[in-house]
C-alpha positions in Angstrom: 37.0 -20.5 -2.3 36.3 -17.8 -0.3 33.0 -16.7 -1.6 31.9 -20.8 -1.7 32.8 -20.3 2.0 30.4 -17.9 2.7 28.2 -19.2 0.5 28.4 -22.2 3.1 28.1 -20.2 5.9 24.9 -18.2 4.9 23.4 -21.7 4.2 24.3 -22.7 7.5 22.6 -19.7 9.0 19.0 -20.1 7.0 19.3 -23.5 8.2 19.8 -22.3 12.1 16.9 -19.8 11.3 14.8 -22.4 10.0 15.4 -24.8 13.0 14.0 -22.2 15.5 11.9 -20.6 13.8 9.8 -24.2 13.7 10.5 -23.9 17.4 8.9 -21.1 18.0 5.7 -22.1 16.0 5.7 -25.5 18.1 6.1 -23.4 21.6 3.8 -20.1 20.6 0.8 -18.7 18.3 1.9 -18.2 14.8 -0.2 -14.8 14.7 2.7 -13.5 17.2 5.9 -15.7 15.3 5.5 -14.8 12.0 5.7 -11.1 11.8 8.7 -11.0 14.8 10.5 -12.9 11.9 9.7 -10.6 9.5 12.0 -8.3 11.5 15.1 -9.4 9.9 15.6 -6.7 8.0 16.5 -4.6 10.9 19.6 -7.1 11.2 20.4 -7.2 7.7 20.3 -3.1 7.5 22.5 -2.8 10.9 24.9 -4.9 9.5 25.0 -2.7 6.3 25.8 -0.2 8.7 28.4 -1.7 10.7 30.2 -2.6 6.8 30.5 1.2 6.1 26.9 1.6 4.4 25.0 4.8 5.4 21.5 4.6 6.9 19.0 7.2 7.1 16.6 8.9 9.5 14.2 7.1 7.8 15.6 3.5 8.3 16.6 4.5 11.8 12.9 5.4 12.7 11.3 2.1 10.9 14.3 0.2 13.2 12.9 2.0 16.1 9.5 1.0 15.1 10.1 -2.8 14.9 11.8 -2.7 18.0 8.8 -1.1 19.6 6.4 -3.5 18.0 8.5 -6.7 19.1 8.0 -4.9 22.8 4.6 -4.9 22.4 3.6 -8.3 20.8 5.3 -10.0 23.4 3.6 -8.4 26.0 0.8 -11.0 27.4 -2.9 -10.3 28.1 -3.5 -10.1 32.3 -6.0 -13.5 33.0 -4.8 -13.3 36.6 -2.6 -16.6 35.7 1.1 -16.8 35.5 2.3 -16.0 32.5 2.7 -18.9 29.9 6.6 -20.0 29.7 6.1 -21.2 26.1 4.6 -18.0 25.1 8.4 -16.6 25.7 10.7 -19.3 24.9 8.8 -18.8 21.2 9.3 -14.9 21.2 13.2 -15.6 22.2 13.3 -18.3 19.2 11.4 -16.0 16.8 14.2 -13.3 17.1 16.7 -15.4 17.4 15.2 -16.8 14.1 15.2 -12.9 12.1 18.9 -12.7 13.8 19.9 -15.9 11.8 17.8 -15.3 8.6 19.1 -11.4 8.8 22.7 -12.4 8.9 22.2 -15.0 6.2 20.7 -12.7 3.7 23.6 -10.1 4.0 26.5 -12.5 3.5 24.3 -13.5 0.5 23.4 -10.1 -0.6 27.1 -9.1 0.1 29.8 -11.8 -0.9 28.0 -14.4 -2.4 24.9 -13.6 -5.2 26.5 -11.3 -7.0 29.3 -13.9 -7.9 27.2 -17.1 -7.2 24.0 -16.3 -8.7 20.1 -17.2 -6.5 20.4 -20.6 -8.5 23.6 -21.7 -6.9 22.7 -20.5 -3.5 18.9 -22.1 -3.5 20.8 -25.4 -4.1 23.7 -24.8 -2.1 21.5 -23.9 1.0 19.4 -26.8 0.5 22.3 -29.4 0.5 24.0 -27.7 3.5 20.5 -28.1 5.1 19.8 -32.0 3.8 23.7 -32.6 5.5 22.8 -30.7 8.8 19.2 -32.1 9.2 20.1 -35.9 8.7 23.6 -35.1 11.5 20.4 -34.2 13.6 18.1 -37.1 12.7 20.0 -39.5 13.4 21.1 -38.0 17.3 17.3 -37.9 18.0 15.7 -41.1 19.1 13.2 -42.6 16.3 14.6 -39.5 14.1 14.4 -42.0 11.2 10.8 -43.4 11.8 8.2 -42.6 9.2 5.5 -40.2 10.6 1.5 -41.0 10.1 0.2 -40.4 6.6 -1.6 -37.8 7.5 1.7 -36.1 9.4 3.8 -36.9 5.9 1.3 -34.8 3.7 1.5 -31.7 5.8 5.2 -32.3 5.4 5.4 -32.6 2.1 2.8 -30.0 1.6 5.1 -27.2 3.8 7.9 -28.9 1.9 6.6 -28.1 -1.6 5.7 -24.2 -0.6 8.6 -23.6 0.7 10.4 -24.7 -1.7 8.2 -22.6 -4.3 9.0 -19.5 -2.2 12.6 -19.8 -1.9 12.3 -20.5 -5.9 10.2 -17.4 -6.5 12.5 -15.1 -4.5 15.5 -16.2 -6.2 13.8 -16.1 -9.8 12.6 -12.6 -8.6 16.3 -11.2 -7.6 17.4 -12.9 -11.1 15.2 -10.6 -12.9 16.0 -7.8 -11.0 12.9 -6.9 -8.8 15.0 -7.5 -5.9 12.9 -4.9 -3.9 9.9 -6.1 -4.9 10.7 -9.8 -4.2 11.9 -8.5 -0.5 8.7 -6.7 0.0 6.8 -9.6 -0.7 9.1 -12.3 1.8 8.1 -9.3 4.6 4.4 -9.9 4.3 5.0 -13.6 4.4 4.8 -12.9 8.1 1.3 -11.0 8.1 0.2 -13.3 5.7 0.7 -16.2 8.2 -0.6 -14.0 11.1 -3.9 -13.7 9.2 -4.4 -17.8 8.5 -3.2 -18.5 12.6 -6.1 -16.2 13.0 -8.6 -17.8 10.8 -7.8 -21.1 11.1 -6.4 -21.5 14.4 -8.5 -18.7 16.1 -5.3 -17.4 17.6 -6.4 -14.4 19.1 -4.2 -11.1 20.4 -5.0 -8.6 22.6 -5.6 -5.0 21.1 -1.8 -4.2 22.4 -0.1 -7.2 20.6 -2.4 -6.7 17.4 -0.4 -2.8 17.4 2.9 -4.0 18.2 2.2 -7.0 15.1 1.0 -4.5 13.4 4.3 -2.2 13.5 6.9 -4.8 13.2 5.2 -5.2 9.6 5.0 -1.6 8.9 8.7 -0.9 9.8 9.9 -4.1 8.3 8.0 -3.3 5.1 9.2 0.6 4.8 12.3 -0.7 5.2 12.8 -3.1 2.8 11.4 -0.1 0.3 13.9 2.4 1.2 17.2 -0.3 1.5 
């Protein structure tokens, strides 16, 4: 029962992450968003700390990094103009996003995979999130309407990848590439930078594009030497 109960609580968490981290894309550029998520494994590895697990220099300088980087890419270009409120309100849900995803991943990674299995936990998160979402859906006005066509195959389109990535990373930590699988959900935030950037022609100023930049690099060296 207990480890269900994490299990539960974890799932509750991705959920919460999930939930702002599509606020933050709706309030801010996803070239900034994605790779201040990416930061969650500087909560995942200060929790490891705070449970009795050593970190080194070396995780203590990439944490120092990231922190640096989140400084920077939130710093906004001077156009003479008031600085845009939405532009903040999506860095503050972006980290609020890595603090939920980073706590979810080391109740996983501590009291429920190694007893549950990534199977159990893919489905269990998403039926905590099917019972949370439709609690919210139905306290929002219209929250059962069907959107346009066109609104219903981006859906279902973001629907289907994320569902492949969730299934990839768990197949990935079955097999036993855990670290390669983690290195790979850390670029996920680069890799969306890079198509806001093409497609979206989000652009950054040269300081943003360093502190982007470093969240990656820490987040990435990181998740190698966990």
């Amino acid at each position: 029962p207990h480890t269900w109960l994490m299990g539960v609580l974890a799932a509750v968490l991705t959920v919460s992450g999930a939930l702002a981290l599509s606020k933050a894309f709706a309030l801010g550029k996803a070239a900034i968003v994605a790779p201040l998520v990416t930061s969650y494994g500087v909560i995942t590895t200060l929790l490891s700390w705070v449970g009795g697990e050593q970190i080194s220099l070396l995780q203590i300088l990439c944490i120092a990094l990231c922190v640096v980087g989140v400084a920077l890419s939130s710093l906004h270009k001077d156009t003479g103009l008031p600085h845009s409120t939405d532009s903040t309100r999506s860095i503050v849900y972006a980290l609020l996003a890595a603090l939920l995803y980073g706590s979810s991943f080391w109740l996983q990674g501590r009291f429920t995979l190694p007893l549950l299995g990534p199977i159990t936990m893919l489905w269990l998160g998403y039926l905590v999130g099917l019972g949370v979402l439709l609690l919210i859906v139905l306290r929002v006005k219209d929250g059962l309407r069907i959107p346009p066509l066109k609104n219903c195959t981006a859906l279902t389109g973001a629907s289907l990848m994320n569902l492949g990535g969730f299934s990839a990373f768990s197949w990935g930590a079955m097999a036993g590439s855990v670290s390669v699988v983690t290195v790979i959900s850390t670029l996920s935030g680069g890799i969306a930078a890079i198509l806001g950037y093409v497609f979206f022609k989000e652009r950054l100023s040269a300081v943003q594009m360093i502190g982007v930049v470093l969240v990656l690099l820490g987040a990435i060296v990181l998740h190698l030497k966990a």
